[in-house]
C-alpha positions as CSV (number, residue, x, y, z in Angstrom):
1,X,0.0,0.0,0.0
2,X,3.1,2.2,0.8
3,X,4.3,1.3,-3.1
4,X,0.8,2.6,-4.1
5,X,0.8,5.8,-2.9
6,X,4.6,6.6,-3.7
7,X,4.3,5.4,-7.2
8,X,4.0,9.0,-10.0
9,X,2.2,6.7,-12.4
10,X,-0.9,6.6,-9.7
11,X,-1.6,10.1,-9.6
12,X,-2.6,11.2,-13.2
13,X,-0.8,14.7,-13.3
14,X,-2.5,15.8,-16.8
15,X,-6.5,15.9,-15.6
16,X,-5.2,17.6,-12.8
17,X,-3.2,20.5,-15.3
18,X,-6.0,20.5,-17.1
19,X,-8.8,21.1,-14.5
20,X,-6.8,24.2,-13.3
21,X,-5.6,25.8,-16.3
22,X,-8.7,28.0,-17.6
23,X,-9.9,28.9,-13.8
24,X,-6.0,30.2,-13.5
25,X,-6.0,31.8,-17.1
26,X,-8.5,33.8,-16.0
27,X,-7.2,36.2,-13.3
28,X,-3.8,36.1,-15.8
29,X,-5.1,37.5,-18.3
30,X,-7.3,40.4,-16.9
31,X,-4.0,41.1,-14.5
32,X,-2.0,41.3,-17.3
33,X,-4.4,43.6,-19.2
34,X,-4.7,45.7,-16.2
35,X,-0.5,46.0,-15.7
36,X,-0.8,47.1,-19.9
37,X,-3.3,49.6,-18.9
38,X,-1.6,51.3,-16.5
39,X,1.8,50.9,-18.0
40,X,0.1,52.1,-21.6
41,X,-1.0,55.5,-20.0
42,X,0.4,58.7,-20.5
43,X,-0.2,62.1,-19.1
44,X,-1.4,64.3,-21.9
45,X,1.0,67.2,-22.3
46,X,0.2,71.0,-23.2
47,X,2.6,71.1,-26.1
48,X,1.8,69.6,-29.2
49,X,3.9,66.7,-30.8
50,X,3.9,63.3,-31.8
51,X,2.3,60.9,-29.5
52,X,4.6,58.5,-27.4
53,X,2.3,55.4,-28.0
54,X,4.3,52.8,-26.1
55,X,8.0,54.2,-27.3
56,X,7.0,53.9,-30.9
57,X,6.7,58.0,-31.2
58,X,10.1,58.3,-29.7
59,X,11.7,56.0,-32.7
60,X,9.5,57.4,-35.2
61,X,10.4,60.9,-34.6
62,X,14.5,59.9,-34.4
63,X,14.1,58.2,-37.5
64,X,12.8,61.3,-38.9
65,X,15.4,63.3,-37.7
66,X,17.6,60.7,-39.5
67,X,16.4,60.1,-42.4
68,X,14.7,63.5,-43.6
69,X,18.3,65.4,-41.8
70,X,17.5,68.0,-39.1
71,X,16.1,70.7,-41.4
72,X,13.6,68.7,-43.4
73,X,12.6,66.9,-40.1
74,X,11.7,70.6,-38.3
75,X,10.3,71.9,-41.2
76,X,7.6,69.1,-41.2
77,X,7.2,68.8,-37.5
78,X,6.6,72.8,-37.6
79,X,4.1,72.3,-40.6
80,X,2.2,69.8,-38.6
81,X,2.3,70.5,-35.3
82,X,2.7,74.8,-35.0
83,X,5.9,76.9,-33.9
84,X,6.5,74.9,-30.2
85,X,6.4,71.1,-30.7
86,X,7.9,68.5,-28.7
87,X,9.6,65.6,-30.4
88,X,12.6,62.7,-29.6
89,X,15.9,62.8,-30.4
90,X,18.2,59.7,-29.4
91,X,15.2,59.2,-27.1
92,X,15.4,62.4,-25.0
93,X,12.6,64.9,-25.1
94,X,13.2,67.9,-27.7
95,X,11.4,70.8,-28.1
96,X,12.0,72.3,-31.3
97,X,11.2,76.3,-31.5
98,X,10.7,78.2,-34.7
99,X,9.1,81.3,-36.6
């Protein structure tokens, strides 16, 4: 009877894994959308620029800046956004100024 009880092949591990999986999916999955929530939020800012949108804006705007050279990049950041707009370079905010 000792044997029995010791033996792995007597317990059948995979109906147990399987009972508990979707009432432990559950919580998981609405924590984790809860932590992307909060971690997704931004204060809004009083100065116009490209959103931040989870980093992305931040690479967006420095591949601009690389791509279209410093000049181009300001002119169309000024054309879309007004004379005070905030942007990323090298992932540091920048606020570019201009008349």
């Amino acid at each position: 009877m000792l044997l029995e009880t010791l033996n792995p092949m007597h317990y059948n591990i995979s109906s147990l894994v399987a009972d508990t999986m979707p009432v432990a999916t559950v919580p998981i999955l609405i924590l984790m959308c809860f932590l992307f929530l909060i971690w997704s939020h931004e204060e809004t800012s009083s100065i116009p620029g490209p959103g931040y949108c989870m980093g992305i804006g931040p690479l967006i705007s420095h591949g601009r800046f690389l791509w279209m050279g410093v000049g181009k990049a300001c002119n169309y950041y000024n054309k879309t956004y007004g004379e005070f707009v905030r942007v990323w370079i090298s992932g540091e905010e920048t606020f570019i100024i201009s008349k």
